[in-house]
N, C-alpha and C positions, 0 to 999 in steps of 0.2 A: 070203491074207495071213497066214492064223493059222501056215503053215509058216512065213514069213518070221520072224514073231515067235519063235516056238519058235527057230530056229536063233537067231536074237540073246540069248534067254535061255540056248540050250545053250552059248553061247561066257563066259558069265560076265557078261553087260549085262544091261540094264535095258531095256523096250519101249516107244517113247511113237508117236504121232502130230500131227503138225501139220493144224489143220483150221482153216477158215474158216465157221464154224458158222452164222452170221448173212446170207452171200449164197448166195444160188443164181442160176444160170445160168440161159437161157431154157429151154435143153434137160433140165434136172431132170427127171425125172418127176414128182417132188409138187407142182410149179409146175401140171402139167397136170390133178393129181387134185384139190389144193386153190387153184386161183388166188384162193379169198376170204382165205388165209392172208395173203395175201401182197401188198408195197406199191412200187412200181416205183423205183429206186434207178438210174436209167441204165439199163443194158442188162441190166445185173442186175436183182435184186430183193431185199430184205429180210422177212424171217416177219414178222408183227404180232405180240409178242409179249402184246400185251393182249388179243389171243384166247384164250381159253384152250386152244382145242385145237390151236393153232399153236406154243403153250407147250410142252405137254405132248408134242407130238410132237418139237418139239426135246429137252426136258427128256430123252424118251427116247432120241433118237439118243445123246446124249450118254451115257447109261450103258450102250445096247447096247453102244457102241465098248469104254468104258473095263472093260467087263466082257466082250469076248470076245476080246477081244486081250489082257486083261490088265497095263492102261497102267501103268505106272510116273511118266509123263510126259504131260499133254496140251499143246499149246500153241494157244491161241484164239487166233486173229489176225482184224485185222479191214482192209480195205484198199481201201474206199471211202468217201463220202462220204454219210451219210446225207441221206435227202431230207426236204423241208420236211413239217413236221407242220401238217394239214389244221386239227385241231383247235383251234392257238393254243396247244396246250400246253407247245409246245416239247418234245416229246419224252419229257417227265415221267414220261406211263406206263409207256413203252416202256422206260425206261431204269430205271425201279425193277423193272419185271418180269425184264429182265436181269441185275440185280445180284442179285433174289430168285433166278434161275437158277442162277447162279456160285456161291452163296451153298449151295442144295440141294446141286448136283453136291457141291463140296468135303463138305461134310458127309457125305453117301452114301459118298464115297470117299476117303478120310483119307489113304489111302496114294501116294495119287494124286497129282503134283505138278502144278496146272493155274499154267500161266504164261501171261498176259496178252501181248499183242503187237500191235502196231495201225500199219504202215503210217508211219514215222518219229514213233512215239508219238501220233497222234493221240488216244488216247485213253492215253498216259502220264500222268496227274496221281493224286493221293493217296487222292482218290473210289475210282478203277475199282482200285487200289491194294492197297484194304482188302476187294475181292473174290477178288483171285487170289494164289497162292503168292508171284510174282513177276512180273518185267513185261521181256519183251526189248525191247531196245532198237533193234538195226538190224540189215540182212540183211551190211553193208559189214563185211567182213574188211581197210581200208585200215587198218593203222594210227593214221595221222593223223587220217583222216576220226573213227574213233573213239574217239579224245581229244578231238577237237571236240567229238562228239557227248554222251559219257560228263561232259563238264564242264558240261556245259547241265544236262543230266539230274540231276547232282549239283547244280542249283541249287535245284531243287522237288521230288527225291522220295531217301529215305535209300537211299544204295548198297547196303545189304547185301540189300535187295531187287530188287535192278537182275541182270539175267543179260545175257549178249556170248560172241559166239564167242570161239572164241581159235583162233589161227591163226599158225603159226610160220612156216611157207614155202608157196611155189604146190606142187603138185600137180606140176607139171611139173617142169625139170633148173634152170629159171632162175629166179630169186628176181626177184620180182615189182619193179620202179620206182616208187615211189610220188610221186617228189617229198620236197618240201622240207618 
């Protein structure tokens, strides 16, 4: 991948990555090396980030990438459903340890543009906000669908931090039907 990058920086852009940092697969490897990291989320799983070295190991994926690729760009996405916390705490730890994450990475890498993204905003709101660059909002190129979508969004968090494709025609010779 580092050739892929290089040719995208030798053309005049910028290199980023879209990762989903927070689930792994059954077939992970580090599932199989640390299954104490880690808390069943459906078929998936999610790291415990109140471990510390379930932390730390994410903490570090996160700047191997941004520093062997040389991101210009990351985008966290997130696009399940967290599972119930055992403790009662509703999730407390877990999610200030996250924010401490987002919180590190951005600081370590200033140049870095980390954009938030979660699965039709699930986790859009002004909190998760005030950890990342910016925050995408849907994978839908419909026009319509996102004017609906962008007007909502514009009721709870300031646009100028809001990112959206743009998307002028299909790919293909016929211009897409959207409807009405």
């Amino acid at each position: 991948m580092t050739q892929a990058a290089d040719e995208v920086r030798a053309a005049g852009l910028k290199f980023g990555l879209w990762m989903e940092p927070e689930r792994f697969g059954p077939e992970a490897p580090i599932r199989a090396e640390h299954p104490e990291w880690f808390v069943s989320a459906g078929a998936a799983a999610r790291l415990d980030l109140t471990q510390p070295a379930a932390y730390a190991y994410l903490r570090g994926e996160i700047g191997r990438l941004v520093t062997t690729y040389k991101l210009a760009w990351m985008k966290i996405d997130f696009n399940f459903a967290l599972d119930v916390d055992a403790s009662g705490a509703e999730l407390a730890g877990y999610t200030a340890a996250w924010y401490r994450l987002l919180d590190e990475v951005r600081a370590a890498y200033p140049k870095t543009f980390f954009e938030g993204c979660s699965s039709g905003a699930m986790r859009g709101d002004l909190a998760t906000l005030a950890h990342v660059d910016g925050h995408f909002l849907s994978d839908s190129v419909n026009p319509v669908d996102m004017l609906r979508i962008s007007q909502g969004a514009f009721l709870r968090l300031p646009p100028g931090r809001l990112t959206r494709w743009a998307v002028l025609r299909s790919a293909g010779q016929a211009l897409p039907k959207y409807g009405k």
